[in-house]
VMD Tcl script that draws the C-alpha trace (Angstrom):
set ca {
  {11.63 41.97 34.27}
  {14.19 42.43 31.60}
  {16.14 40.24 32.57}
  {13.72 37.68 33.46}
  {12.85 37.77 29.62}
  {16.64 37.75 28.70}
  {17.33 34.83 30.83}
  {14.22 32.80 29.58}
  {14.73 33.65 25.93}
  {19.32 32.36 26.45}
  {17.41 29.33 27.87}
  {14.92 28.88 25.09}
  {17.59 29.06 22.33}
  {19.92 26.72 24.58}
  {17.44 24.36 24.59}
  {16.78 24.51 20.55}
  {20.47 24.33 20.39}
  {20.49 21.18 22.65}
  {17.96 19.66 20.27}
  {19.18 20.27 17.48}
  {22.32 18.70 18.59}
  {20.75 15.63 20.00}
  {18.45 14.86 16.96}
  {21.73 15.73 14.45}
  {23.88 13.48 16.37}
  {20.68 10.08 15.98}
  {19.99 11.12 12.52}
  {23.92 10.36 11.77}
  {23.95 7.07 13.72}
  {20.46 5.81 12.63}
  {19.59 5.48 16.68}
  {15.80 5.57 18.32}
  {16.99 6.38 22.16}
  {15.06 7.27 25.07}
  {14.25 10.30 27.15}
  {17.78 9.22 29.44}
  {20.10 8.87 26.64}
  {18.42 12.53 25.02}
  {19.09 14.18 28.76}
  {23.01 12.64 29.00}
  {23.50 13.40 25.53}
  {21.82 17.63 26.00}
  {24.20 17.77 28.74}
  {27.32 16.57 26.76}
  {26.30 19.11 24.29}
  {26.41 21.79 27.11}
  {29.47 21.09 28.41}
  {31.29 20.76 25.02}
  {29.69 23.91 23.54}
  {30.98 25.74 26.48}
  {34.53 24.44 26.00}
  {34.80 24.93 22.74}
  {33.64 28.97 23.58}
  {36.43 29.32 25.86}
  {38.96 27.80 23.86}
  {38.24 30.40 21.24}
  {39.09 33.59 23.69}
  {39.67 35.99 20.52}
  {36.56 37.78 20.03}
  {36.90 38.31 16.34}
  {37.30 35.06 15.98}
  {34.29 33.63 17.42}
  {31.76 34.81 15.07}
  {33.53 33.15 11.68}
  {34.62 30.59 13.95}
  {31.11 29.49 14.83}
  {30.88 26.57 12.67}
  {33.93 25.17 13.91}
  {32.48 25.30 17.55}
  {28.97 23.49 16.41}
  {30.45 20.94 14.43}
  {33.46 19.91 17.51}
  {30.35 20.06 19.47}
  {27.95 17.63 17.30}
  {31.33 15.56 17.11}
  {31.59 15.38 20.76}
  {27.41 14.37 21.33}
  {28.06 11.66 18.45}
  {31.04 9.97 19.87}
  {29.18 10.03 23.33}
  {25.83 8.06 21.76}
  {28.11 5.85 19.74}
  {30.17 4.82 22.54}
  {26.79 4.80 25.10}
  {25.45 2.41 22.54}
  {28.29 -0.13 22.33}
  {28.87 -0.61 25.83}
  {24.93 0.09 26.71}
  {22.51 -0.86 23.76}
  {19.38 0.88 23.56}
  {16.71 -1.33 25.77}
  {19.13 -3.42 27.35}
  {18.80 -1.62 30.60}
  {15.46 -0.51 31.27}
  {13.57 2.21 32.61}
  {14.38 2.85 36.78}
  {11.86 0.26 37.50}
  {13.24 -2.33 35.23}
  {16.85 -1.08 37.33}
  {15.27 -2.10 40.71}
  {13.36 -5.59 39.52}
  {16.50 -6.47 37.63}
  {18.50 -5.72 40.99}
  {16.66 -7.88 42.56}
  {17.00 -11.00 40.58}
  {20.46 -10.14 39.94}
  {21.21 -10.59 43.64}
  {18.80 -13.46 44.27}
  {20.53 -15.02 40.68}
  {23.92 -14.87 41.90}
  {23.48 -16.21 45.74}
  {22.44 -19.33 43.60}
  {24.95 -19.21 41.73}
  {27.55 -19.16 43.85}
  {25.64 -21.66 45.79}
  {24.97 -24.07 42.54}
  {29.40 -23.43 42.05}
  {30.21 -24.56 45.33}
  {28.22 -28.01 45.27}
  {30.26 -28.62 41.95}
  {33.21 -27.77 43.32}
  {32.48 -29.66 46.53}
  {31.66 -32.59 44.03}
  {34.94 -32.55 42.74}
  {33.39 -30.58 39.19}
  {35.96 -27.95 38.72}
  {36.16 -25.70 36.21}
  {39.90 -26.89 34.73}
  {38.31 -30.44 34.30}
  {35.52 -29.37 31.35}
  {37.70 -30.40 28.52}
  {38.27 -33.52 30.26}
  {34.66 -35.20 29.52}
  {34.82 -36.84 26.61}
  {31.92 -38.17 24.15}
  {30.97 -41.43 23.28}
  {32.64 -43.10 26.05}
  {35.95 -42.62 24.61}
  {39.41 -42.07 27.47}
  {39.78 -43.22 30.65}
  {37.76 -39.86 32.39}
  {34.38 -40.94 31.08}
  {33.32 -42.64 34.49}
  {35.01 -40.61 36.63}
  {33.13 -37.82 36.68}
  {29.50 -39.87 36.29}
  {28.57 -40.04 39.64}
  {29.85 -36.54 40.71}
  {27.95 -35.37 38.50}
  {24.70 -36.83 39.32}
  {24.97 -36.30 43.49}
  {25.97 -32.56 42.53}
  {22.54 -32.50 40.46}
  {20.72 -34.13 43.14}
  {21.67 -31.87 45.27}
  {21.28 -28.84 43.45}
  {16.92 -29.59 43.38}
  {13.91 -29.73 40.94}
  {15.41 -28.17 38.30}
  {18.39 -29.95 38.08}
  {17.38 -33.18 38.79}
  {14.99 -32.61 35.69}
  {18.01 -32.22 33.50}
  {19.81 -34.83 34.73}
  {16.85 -37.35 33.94}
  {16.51 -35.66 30.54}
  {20.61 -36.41 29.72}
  {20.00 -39.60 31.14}
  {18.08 -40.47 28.15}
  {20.58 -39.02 25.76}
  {23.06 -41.89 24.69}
  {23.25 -40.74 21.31}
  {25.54 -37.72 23.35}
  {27.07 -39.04 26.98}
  {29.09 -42.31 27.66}
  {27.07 -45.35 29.27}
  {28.97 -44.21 32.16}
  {26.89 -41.28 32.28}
  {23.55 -42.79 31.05}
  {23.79 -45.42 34.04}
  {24.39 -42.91 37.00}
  {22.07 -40.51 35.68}
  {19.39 -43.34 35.30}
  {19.42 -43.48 39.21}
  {18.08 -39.50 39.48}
  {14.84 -39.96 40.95}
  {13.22 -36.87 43.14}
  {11.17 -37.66 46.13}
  {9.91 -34.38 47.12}
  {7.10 -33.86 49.32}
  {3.71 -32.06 49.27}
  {2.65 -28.21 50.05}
  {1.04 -27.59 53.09}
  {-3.05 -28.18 52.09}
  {-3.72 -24.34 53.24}
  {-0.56 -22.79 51.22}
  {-2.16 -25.12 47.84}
  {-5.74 -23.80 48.71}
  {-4.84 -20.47 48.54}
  {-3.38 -20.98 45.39}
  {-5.97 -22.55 43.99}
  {-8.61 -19.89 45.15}
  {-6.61 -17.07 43.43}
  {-6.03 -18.72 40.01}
  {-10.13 -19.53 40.08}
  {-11.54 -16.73 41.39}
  {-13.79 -18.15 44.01}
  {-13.73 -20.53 47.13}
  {-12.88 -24.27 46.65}
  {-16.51 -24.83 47.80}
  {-18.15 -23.01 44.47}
  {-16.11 -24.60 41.98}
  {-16.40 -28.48 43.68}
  {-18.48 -30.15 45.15}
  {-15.59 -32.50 47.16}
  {-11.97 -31.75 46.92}
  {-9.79 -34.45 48.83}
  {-6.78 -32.53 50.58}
  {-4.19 -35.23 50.17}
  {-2.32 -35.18 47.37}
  {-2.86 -38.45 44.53}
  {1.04 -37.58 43.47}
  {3.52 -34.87 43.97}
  {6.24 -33.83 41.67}
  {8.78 -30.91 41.60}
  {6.79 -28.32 39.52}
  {3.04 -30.02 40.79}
  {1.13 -32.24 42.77}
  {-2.47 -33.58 41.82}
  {-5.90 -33.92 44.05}
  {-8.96 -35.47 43.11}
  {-12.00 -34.19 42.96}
  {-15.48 -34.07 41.92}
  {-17.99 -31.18 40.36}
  {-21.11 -30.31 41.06}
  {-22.09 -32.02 37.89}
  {-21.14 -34.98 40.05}
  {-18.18 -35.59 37.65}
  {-14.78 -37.04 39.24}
  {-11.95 -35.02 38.31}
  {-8.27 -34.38 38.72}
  {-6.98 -30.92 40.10}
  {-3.24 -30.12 38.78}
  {-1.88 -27.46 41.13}
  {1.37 -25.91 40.37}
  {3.62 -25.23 43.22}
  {3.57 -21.39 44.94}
  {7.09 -19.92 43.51}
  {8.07 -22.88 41.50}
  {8.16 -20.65 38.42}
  {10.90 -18.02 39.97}
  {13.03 -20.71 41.10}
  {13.03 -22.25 38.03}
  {13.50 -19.08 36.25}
  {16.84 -18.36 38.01}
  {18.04 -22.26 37.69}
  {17.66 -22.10 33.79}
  {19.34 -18.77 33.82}
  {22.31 -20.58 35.68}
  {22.09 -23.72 33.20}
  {21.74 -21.52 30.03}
  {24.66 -19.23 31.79}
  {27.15 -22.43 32.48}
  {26.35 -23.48 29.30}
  {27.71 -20.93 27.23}
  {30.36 -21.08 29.64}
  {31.05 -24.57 28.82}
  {30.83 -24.06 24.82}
  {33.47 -21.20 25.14}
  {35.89 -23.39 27.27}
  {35.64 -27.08 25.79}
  {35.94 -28.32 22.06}
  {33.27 -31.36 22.71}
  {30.79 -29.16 24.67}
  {31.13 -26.99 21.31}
  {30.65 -29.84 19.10}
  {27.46 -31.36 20.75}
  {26.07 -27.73 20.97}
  {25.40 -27.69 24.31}
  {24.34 -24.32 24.10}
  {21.30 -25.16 21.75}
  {20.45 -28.50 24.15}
  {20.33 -25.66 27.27}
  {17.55 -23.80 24.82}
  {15.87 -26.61 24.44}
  {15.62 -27.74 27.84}
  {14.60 -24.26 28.99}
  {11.73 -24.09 26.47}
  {10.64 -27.46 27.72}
  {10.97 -26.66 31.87}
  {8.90 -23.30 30.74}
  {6.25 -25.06 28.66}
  {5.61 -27.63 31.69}
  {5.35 -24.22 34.45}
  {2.57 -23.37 32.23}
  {-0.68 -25.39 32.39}
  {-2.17 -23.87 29.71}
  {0.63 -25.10 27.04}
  {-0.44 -28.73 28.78}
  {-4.44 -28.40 27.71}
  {-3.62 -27.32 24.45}
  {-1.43 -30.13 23.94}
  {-4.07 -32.42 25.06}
  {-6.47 -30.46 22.86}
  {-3.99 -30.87 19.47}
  {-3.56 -34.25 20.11}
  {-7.14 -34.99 21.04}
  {-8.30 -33.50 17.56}
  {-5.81 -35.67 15.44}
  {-6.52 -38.96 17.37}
  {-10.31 -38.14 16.64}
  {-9.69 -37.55 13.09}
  {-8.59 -41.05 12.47}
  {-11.25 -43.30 10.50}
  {-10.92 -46.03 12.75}
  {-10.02 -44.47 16.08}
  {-6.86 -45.35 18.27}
  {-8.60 -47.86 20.99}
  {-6.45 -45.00 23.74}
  {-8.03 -42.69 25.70}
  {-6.78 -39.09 26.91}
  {-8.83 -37.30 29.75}
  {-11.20 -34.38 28.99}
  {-9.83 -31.16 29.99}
  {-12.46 -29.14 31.68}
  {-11.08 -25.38 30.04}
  {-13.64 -23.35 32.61}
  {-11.91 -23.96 36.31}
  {-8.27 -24.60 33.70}
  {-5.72 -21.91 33.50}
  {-1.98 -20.90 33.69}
  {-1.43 -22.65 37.48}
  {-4.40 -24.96 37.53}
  {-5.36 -27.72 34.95}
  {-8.64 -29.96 36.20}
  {-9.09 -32.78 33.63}
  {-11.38 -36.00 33.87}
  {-10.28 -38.52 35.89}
  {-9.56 -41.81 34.30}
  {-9.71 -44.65 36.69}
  {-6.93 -47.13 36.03}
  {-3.63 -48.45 37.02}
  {-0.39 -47.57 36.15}
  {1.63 -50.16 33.60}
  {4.47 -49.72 36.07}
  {2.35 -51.21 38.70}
  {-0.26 -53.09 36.29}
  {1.73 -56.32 35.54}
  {-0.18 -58.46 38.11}
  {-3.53 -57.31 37.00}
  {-2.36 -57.47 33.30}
  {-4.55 -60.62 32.02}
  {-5.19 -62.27 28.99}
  {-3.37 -64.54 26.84}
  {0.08 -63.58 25.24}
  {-1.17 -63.14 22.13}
  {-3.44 -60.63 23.55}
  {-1.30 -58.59 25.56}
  {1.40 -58.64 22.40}
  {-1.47 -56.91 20.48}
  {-2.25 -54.54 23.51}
  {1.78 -53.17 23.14}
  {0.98 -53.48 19.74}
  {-1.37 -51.03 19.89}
  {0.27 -48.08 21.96}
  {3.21 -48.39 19.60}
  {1.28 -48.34 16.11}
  {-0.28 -45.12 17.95}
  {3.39 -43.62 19.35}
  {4.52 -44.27 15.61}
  {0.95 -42.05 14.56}
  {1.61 -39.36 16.69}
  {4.99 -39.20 15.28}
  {5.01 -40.01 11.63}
  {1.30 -38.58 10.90}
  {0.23 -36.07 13.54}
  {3.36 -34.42 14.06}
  {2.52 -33.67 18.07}
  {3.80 -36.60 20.00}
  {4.17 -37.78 23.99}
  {7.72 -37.37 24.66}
  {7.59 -38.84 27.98}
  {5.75 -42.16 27.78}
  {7.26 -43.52 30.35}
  {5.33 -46.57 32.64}
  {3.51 -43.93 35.22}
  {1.73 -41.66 32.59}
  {0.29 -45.32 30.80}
  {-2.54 -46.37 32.22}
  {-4.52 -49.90 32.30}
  {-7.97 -48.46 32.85}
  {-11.08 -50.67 34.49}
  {-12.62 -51.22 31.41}
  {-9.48 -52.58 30.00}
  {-8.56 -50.19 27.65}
  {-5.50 -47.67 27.66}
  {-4.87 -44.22 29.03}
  {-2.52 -41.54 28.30}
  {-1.89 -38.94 30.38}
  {0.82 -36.14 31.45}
  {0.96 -33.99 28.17}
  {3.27 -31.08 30.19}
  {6.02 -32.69 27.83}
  {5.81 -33.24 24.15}
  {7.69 -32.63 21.33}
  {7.09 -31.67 17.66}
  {8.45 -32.18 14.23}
  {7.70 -30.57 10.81}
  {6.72 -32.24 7.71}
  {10.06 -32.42 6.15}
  {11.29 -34.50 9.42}
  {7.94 -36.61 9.23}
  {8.90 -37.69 5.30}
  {13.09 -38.08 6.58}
  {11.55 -40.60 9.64}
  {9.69 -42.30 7.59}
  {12.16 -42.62 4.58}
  {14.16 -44.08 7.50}
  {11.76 -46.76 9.06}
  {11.71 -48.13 5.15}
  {15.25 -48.09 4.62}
  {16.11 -49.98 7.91}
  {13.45 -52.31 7.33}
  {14.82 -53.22 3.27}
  {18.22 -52.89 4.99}
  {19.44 -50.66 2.16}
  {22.44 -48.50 2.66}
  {21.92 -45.90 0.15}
  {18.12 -44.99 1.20}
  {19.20 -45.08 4.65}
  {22.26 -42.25 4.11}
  {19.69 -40.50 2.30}
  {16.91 -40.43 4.73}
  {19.95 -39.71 7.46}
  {20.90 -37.00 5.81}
  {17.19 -35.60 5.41}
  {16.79 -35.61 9.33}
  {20.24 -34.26 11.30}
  {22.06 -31.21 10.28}
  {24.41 -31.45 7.90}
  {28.31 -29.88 7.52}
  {29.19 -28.39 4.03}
  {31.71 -31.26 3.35}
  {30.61 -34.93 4.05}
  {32.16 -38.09 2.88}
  {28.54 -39.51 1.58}
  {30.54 -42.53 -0.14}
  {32.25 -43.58 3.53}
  {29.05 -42.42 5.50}
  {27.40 -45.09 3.53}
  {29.68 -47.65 3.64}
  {29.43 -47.60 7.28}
  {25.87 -47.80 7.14}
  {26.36 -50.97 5.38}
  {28.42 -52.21 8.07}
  {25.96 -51.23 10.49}
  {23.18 -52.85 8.61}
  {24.80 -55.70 8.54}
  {25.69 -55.97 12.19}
  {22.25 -55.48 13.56}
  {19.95 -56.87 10.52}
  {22.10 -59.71 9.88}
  {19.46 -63.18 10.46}
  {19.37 -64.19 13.93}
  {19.98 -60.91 15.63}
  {17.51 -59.55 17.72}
  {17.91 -55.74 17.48}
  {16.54 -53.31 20.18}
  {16.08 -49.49 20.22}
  {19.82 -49.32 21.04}
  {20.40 -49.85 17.79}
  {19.04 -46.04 17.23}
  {21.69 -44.63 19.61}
  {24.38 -46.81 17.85}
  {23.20 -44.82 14.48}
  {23.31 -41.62 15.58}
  {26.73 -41.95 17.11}
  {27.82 -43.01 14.06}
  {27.00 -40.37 11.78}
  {28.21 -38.25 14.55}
  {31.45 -38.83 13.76}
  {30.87 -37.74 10.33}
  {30.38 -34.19 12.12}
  {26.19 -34.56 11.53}
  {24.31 -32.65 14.31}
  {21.28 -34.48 15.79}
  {18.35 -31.64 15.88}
  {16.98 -31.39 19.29}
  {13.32 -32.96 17.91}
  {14.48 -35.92 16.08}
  {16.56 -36.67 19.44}
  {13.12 -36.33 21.35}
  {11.47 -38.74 18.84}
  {14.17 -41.74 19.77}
  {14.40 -40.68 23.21}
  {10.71 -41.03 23.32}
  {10.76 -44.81 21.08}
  {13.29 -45.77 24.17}
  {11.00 -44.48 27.01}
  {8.62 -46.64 25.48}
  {10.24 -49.95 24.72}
  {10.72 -49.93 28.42}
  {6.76 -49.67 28.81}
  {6.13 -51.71 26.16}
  {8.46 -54.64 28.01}
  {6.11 -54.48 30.99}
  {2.75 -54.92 29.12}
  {4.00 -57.79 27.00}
  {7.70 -59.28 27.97}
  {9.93 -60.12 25.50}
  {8.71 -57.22 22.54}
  {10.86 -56.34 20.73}
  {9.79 -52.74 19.18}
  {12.44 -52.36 16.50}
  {11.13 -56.10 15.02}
  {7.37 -54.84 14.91}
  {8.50 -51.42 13.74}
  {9.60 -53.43 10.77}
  {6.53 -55.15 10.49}
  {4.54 -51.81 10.74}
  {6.59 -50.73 8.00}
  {5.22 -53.67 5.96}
  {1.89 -52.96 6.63}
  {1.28 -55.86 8.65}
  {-0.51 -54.27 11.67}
  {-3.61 -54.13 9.38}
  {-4.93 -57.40 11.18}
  {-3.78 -56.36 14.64}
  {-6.49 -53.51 13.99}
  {-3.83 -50.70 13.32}
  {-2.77 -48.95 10.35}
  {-0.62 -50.07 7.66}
  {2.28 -47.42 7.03}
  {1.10 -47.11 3.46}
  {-1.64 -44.96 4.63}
  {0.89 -42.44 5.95}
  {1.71 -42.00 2.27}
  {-1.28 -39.77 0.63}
  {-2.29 -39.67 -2.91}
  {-0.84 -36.55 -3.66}
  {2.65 -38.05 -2.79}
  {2.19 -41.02 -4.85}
  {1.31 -38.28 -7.98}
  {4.10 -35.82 -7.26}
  {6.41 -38.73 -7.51}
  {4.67 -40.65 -10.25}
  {4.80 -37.08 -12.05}
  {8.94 -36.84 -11.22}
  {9.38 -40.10 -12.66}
  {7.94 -39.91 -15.38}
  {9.32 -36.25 -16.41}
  {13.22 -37.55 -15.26}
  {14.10 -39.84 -18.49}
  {13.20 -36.67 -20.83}
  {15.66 -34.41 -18.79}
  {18.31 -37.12 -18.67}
  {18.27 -36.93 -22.07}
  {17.88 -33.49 -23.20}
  {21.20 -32.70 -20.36}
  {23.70 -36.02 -21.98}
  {22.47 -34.58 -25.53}
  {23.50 -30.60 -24.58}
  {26.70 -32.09 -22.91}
  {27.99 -34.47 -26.13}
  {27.34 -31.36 -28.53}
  {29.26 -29.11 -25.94}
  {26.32 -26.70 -25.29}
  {25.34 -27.34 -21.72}
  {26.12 -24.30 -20.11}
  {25.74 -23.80 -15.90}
  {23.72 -19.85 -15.33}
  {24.40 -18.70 -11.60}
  {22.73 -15.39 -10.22}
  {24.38 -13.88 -8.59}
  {23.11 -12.07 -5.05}
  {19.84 -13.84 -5.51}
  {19.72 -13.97 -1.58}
  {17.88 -10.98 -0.60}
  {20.37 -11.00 2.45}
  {23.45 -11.10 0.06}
  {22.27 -7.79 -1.41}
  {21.73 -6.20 1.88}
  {24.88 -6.89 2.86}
  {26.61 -6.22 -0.29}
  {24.53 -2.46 0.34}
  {25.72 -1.89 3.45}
  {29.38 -2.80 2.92}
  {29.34 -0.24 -0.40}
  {27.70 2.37 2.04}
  {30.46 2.45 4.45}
  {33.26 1.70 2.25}
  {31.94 5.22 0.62}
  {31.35 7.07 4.10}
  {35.14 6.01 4.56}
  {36.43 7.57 1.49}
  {34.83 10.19 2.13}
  {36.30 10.64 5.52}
  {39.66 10.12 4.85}
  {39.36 12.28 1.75}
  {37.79 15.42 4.03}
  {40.52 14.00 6.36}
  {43.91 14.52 3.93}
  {42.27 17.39 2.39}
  {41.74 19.20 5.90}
  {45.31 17.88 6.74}
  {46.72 20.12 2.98}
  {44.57 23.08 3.68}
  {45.87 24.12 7.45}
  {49.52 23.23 6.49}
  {49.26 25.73 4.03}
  {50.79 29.54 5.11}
  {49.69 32.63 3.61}
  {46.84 32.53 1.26}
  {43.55 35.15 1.80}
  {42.75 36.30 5.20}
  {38.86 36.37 6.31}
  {39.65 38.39 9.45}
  {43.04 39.09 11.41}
  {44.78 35.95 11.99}
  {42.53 33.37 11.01}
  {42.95 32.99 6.76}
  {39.99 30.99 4.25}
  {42.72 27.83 3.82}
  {42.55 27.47 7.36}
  {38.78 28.31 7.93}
  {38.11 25.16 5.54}
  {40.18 22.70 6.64}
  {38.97 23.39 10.21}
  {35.33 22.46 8.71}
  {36.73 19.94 6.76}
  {38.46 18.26 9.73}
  {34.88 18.36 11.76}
  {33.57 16.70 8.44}
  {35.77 14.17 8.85}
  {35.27 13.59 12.49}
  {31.78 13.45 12.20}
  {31.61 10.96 9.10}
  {34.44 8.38 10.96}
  {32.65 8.35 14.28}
  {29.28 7.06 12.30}
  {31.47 4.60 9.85}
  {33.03 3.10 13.05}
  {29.85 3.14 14.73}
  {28.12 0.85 11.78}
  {31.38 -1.58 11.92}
  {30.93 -1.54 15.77}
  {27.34 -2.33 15.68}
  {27.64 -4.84 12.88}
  {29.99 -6.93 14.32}
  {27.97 -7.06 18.18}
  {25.37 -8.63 16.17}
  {27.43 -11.12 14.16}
}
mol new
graphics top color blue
foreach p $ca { graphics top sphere $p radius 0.5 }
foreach p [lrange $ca 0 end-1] q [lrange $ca 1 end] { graphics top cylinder $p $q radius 0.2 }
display resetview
């Protein structure tokens, strides 16, 4: 029984000691770990405690010697967590379930991988050739590679044939090489079996088919990669269209946009021009997109958002969008109204009227494109020919809202600051409004920029051209030369305006968008019953800037009078960035833990060089006793400063 007691009271005070040690050692890195990391860290402890006991073999020396053993011991836990959290950060790899899951995909990630590699490679896409694409259709490579490129894509499915068709409307980045061969992507794919989509359908509602509809027709009106659509009708007696999304689309597409995102930053590490068209940023982008599209849910609210600001209008838009019926809606099932009407793709025979009438029918669906754009700030950004429709009653419908892109005020006011300048073919306002709308580098030649914006002007604007939304894709390579990123939105916006002119061209041959832009911009479109762009300037712009104007000759004046008498002076605060002062903090704080460690460091260095001095027991004097303790000091305090560099520079 005694020594039951004995043995249970050595492991209770092992276990304190443990602890302690563990708790000391996150307390001096600043860590939160888990009940893993505590365990591997307690054991490291163990072992190094024990060690450090047997090294020590001279009984007389253990007792004053004690410190010495704790602190090598705390020194040895630290270093362990520090390094553990370098190579392994905290939360990167999971709990033993997170272990098996993330198995799993890792295995089913890299079989398609390795299968995605070989139909590059088999396409002649190596990896040696990725500094060989160039940009802008500059050296003799940029139509080799175009159609390898587009049959590997093909062949790689859904998800890649989706990016393809999104960089085939990107000519403000590939060569016209590109654009044309990746124009050709088009993805046939066939239905689901009707019992596999059932199914489906019956778990994401909650009930049989029968409950929900009254008739649901089995064959499919359309089917894409991600969905296919049935009609239907309620019991209301309503006629409705059932989105379904495909069983196990979402993990395959998962695992392709973890390749693209993957071969992306690949790409960007490899290849100057993949680093200076971001591609990295246009992977994000594309993901977000593919991800907002797998969820149906994104797709109502879009509809919803869109709905609201069309309604809003005083005089209405004359364009319809369906109803979304939110009740039998959800993440893998969107039923909306069904509006009964042809396709624009396939309308052009039944497209009647005079041409004066079908001019002010495009007219219409681009005064309400350049709405959703410049006013509502939630815009279609696929308006392609299928998702227009010519309905019976001869109005227009919109559908397909999976797909649409945003912009923020500030890009609104830079759009529209553009649409004026192009249309009073001034140089200066359009650098300006350029510059308000990409991303600019911290030195720009302004004065060249908008020289060849005068150029430009002058080549497209000059009477008796006929300019077409190219002439967008010809800007934007321009002032890509001048090192100006294009953000991902503002390239949606144009790629959207040329999705469009295409649809436009079918309703009423021969429009040309970028002329009735201009007219738009003049207000024109009153008497074709839409808005003139002056109403997308409120009042309170027109006072903000009447109130700028009016203050601006007093300042001129007061700053030419302060700089003739010599007593215009320039005050700069400095650190005003709250982020400048954190890291102006945290650079003081370790440049002090490092004194102090190489101070604890020399001084431990002096102290056990130096013989004789007083003894605290037989062979072990107090010079020596200190600079021991000083030397665990030291240890201690350098782990933790290399630590903080170590973990400062991972996330830089």
């Amino acid at each position: 029984m005694m020594k039951l007691a004995q043995f249970l009271l050595a492991l209770l005070v092992m276990t304190a000691f443990i602890m302690a040690f563990v708790f000391s050692a996150r307390r001096l890195l600043g860590l939160r770990i888990g009940i893993v990391r505590s365990l591997l860290a307690g054991l490291v402890s163990v072992v190094g405690l024990a060690v450090f006991s047997l090294l020590m073999q001279r009984p007389e020396q253990r007792g004053i010697l004690t410190g010495v053993q704790f602190g090598s011991t705390l020194v040895v836990t630290t270093g362990f967590l520090a390094v553990l959290e370098v190579v392994l950060p905290s939360g990167s790899v999971g709990g033993p379930r997170g272990w098996v899951r993330s198995a799993r995909s890792r295995v089913t990630r890299t079989r398609r991988y390795w299968h995605i590699v070989s139909i590059a490679m088999r396409h002649g896409l190596r990896p040696g050739r990725y500094g060989a694409v160039p940009t802008g259709g500059r050296g003799l490579g940029s139509g080799r590679m175009a159609r390898p490129l587009r049959l590997a894509l093909e062949e790689g499915g859904a998800t890649f044939v989706k990016l393809g068709q999104v960089l085939s409307t990107r000519r403000d980045l590939l060569p016209p090489a590109f654009i044309a061969e990746l124009g050709r992507l088009h993805h046939q794919v066939s239905p689901e079996p009707w019992q596999v989509v059932g199914e489906a359908l019956e778990r994401e509602l909650g009930m049989p088919l029968t409950e929900a509809f009254a008739h649901f027709d089995h064959e499919p009106l359309a089917a894409a990669s991600i969905a296919q659509v049935h009609a239907a009708r309620l019991h209301s007696g309503e006629e409705v269209v059932v989105k379904v999304r495909r069983p196990g689309v979402r993990e395959v597409a998962e695992c392709d946009l973890q390749i693209i995102l993957r071969f992306a930053r690949t790409l960007e590490r490899r290849a100057g021009w993949a680093r200076a068209l971001g591609v990295v940023d246009l992977a994000d982008g594309f993901a977000t997109s593919v991800r907002e599209e797998l969820d149906f849910r994104i797709e109502a609210a879009n509809i919803a958002t869109v709905s609201t600001a069309w309604t809003l209008r005083s005089e209405g838009t004359g364009i319809r969008l369906p109803r979304v019926y939110e009740e039998w809606s959800g993440e893998q099932v969107l039923v909306m109204e069904r509006l009964t009407g042809t396709p624009i793709g396939s309308a052009a025979a039944v497209l009647k009227g005079t041409e004066e009438e079908r001019l002010a029918l495009a007219r219409k669906v681009m005064v309400n494109m350049f709405h959703q754009v410049m006013i509502d700030g939630t815009f279609h950004a696929d308006p392609h020919p299928g998702n227009i429709l010519l309905l019976d009653d001869g109005a227009i419908g919109v559908i397909d809202f999976g797909s649409v892109g945003r912009v923020d005020a500030q890009v609104r006011s830079g759009l529209r600051s553009l649409l004026f300048a192009l249309n009073s073919q001034d140089s200066a306002a359009l650098c300006d409004a350029l510059l308000e709308v990409v991303t600019r580098p911290e030195e720009i030649d302004e004065q060249r920029l908008q020289r060849e914006l005068g150029r430009f002007l002058s080549r497209y604007f000059a009477p008796g051209s006929t300019p077409s939304v190219q002439i967008f894709t010809d800007l934007f390579r321009l002032v890509q030369r001048h090192g100006l990123t294009i953000p991902p939105e503002v390239a949606a916006v144009f790629r959207a305006l040329g999705t469009l002119e295409g649809t436009l061209m079918l309703i009423a041959p021969g429009f040309v968008m970028v002329e009735e832009a201009r007219t738009f911009a003049d207000g024109g479109f009153a008497r074709a019953g839409g808005d003139p762009l002056s109403q997308l300037i409120s009042p309170t712009d027109v006072m903000a800037a009447w109130e700028l104007l009016r203050r601006l000759p007093r300042r001129l004046d007061r700053v030419t009078s302060a700089l003739e008498q010599g007593r215009l002076g320039v005050g700069v605060r400095l650190f005003a960035n709250a982020r400048d002062r954190t890291y102006i903090r945290s650079l003081v704080h370790e440049i002090l833990l490092t004194f102090i460690a190489a101070t604890s460091g020399v001084m431990s260095v002096i102290l056990l060089s130096i013989d004789g001095g007083p003894l605290v027991v037989p062979g072990i004097g107090l010079f020596q006793l200190l600079g021991y303790h000083l030397l665990v000091i030291s240890g201690v305090i350098g782990l933790k400063v290399l630590f903080l560099i170590s973990r400062g520079s991972g996330r830089n």
